[in-house]
C-alpha positions in Angstrom: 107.1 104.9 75.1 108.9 104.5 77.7 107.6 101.9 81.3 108.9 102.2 84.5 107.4 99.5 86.9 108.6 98.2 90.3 109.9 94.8 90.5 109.1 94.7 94.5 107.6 96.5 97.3 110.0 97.2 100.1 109.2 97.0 103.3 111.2 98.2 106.9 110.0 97.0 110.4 106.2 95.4 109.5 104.8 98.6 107.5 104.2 98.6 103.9 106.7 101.0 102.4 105.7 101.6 98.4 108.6 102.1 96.4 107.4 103.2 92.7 108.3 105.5 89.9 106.5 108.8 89.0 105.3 109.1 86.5 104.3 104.9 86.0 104.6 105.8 81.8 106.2 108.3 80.0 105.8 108.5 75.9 108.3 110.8 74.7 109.1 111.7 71.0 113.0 110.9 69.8 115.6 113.3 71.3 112.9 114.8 74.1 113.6 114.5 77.5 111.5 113.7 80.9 111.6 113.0 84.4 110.8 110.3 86.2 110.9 110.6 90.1 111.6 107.8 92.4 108.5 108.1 95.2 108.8 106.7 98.5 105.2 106.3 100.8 104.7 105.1 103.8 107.9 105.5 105.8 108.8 107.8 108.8 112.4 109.3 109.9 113.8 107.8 106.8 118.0 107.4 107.1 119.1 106.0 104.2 118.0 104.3 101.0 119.5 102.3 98.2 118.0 102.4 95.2 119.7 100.9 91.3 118.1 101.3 88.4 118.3 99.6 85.0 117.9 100.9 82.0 118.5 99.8 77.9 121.0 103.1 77.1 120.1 102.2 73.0 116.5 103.4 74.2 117.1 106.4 76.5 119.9 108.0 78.2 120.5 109.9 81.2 121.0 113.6 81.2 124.3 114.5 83.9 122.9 117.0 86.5 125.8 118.1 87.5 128.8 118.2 84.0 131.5 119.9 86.6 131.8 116.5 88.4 133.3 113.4 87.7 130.9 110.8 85.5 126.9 110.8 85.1 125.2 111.7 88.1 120.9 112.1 88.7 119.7 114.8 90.3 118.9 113.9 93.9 115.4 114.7 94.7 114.8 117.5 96.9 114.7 115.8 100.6 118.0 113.8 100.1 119.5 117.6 98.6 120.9 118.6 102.3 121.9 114.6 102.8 124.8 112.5 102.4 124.7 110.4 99.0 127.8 108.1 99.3 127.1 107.1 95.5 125.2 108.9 92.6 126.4 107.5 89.0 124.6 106.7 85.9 126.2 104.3 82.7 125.3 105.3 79.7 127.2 103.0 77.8 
Protein backbone atom coordinates (compact mmCIF):
# COMPACT_ATOMS: atom_id res chain seq x y z
CA UNK A 1 0.00 0.00 0.00
CA UNK A 2 1.07 2.83 -0.98
CA UNK A 3 0.62 6.68 1.68
CA UNK A 4 0.64 9.94 0.45
CA UNK A 5 0.40 12.48 3.30
CA UNK A 6 1.23 16.22 3.37
CA UNK A 7 4.16 17.40 5.37
CA UNK A 8 2.60 21.17 5.64
CA UNK A 9 -0.26 23.21 4.78
CA UNK A 10 0.60 26.13 2.64
CA UNK A 11 -0.69 29.19 3.04
CA UNK A 12 -0.70 32.72 0.63
CA UNK A 13 -1.84 36.17 2.04
CA UNK A 14 -3.68 35.05 5.57
CA UNK A 15 -6.08 32.26 4.00
CA UNK A 16 -5.70 28.68 4.63
CA UNK A 17 -4.75 27.15 1.32
CA UNK A 18 -4.87 23.02 1.73
CA UNK A 19 -2.36 21.42 -0.24
CA UNK A 20 -3.07 17.43 -0.16
CA UNK A 21 -2.97 14.34 -2.28
CA UNK A 22 -6.03 12.57 -3.85
CA UNK A 23 -6.44 9.87 -3.17
CA UNK A 24 -4.88 10.12 0.86
CA UNK A 25 -4.02 5.92 0.25
CA UNK A 26 -3.78 3.92 -2.57
CA UNK A 27 -3.19 -0.14 -2.19
CA UNK A 28 -2.21 -1.42 -5.40
CA UNK A 29 -1.17 -5.09 -6.33
CA UNK A 30 2.64 -5.43 -7.88
CA UNK A 31 3.04 -4.03 -11.46
CA UNK A 32 -0.60 -2.10 -11.28
CA UNK A 33 -0.76 1.34 -11.74
CA UNK A 34 -2.76 4.52 -10.14
CA UNK A 35 -3.12 8.03 -9.86
CA UNK A 36 -2.72 10.16 -7.34
CA UNK A 37 -3.72 13.91 -7.98
CA UNK A 38 -2.19 16.87 -6.24
CA UNK A 39 -5.55 18.95 -4.92
CA UNK A 40 -5.30 22.49 -4.20
CA UNK A 41 -8.48 24.27 -1.89
CA UNK A 42 -8.92 27.33 -0.89
CA UNK A 43 -7.13 29.67 -3.25
CA UNK A 44 -8.41 32.30 -5.85
CA UNK A 45 -6.59 33.63 -9.28
CA UNK A 46 -3.89 31.13 -8.62
CA UNK A 47 -0.46 32.12 -10.79
CA UNK A 48 1.95 29.73 -10.15
CA UNK A 49 2.73 26.85 -7.89
CA UNK A 50 5.73 24.70 -6.95
CA UNK A 51 5.19 21.64 -5.89
CA UNK A 52 8.36 18.37 -5.40
CA UNK A 53 7.59 15.22 -4.56
CA UNK A 54 9.52 12.34 -3.07
CA UNK A 55 9.15 9.09 -3.63
CA UNK A 56 11.24 5.42 -2.80
CA UNK A 57 11.54 4.41 -6.88
CA UNK A 58 12.34 0.44 -5.31
CA UNK A 59 8.55 0.83 -4.24
CA UNK A 60 6.79 2.58 -7.19
CA UNK A 61 7.74 4.34 -10.28
CA UNK A 62 6.43 6.96 -12.32
CA UNK A 63 4.74 6.23 -15.62
CA UNK A 64 6.18 9.14 -18.52
CA UNK A 65 3.06 10.99 -19.90
CA UNK A 66 4.55 12.15 -22.54
CA UNK A 67 7.74 9.29 -24.11
CA UNK A 68 8.30 11.85 -27.30
CA UNK A 69 9.99 14.32 -24.89
CA UNK A 70 13.03 14.45 -23.19
CA UNK A 71 13.12 12.53 -19.47
CA UNK A 72 10.05 11.45 -17.17
CA UNK A 73 7.49 13.91 -17.10
CA UNK A 74 3.70 13.79 -14.91
CA UNK A 75 0.84 14.65 -16.50
CA UNK A 76 -0.23 18.17 -15.60
CA UNK A 77 -3.56 18.27 -14.25
CA UNK A 78 -6.12 19.72 -16.34
CA UNK A 79 -6.17 23.65 -15.15
CA UNK A 80 -2.29 24.04 -15.41
CA UNK A 81 -2.87 22.04 -19.27
CA UNK A 82 -3.18 25.63 -21.21
CA UNK A 83 -0.30 27.06 -18.63
CA UNK A 84 3.27 27.53 -18.60
CA UNK A 85 5.13 24.69 -16.56
CA UNK A 86 8.85 25.95 -16.53
CA UNK A 87 9.74 22.29 -15.07
CA UNK A 88 7.96 18.87 -15.19
CA UNK A 89 10.52 15.87 -14.44
CA UNK A 90 10.30 12.69 -12.51
CA UNK A 91 13.71 10.42 -11.29
CA UNK A 92 13.13 7.17 -11.30
CA UNK A 93 16.34 6.02 -10.48
Amino acid sequence: MILAQPKAAATAQGSDVILRPDPLSLGLMPDAQGTIAIVIENVQNLYGVEIHLAFDPNVIQVEDANPAWEGVQIEPAAWLQDGFVAVNRADNS
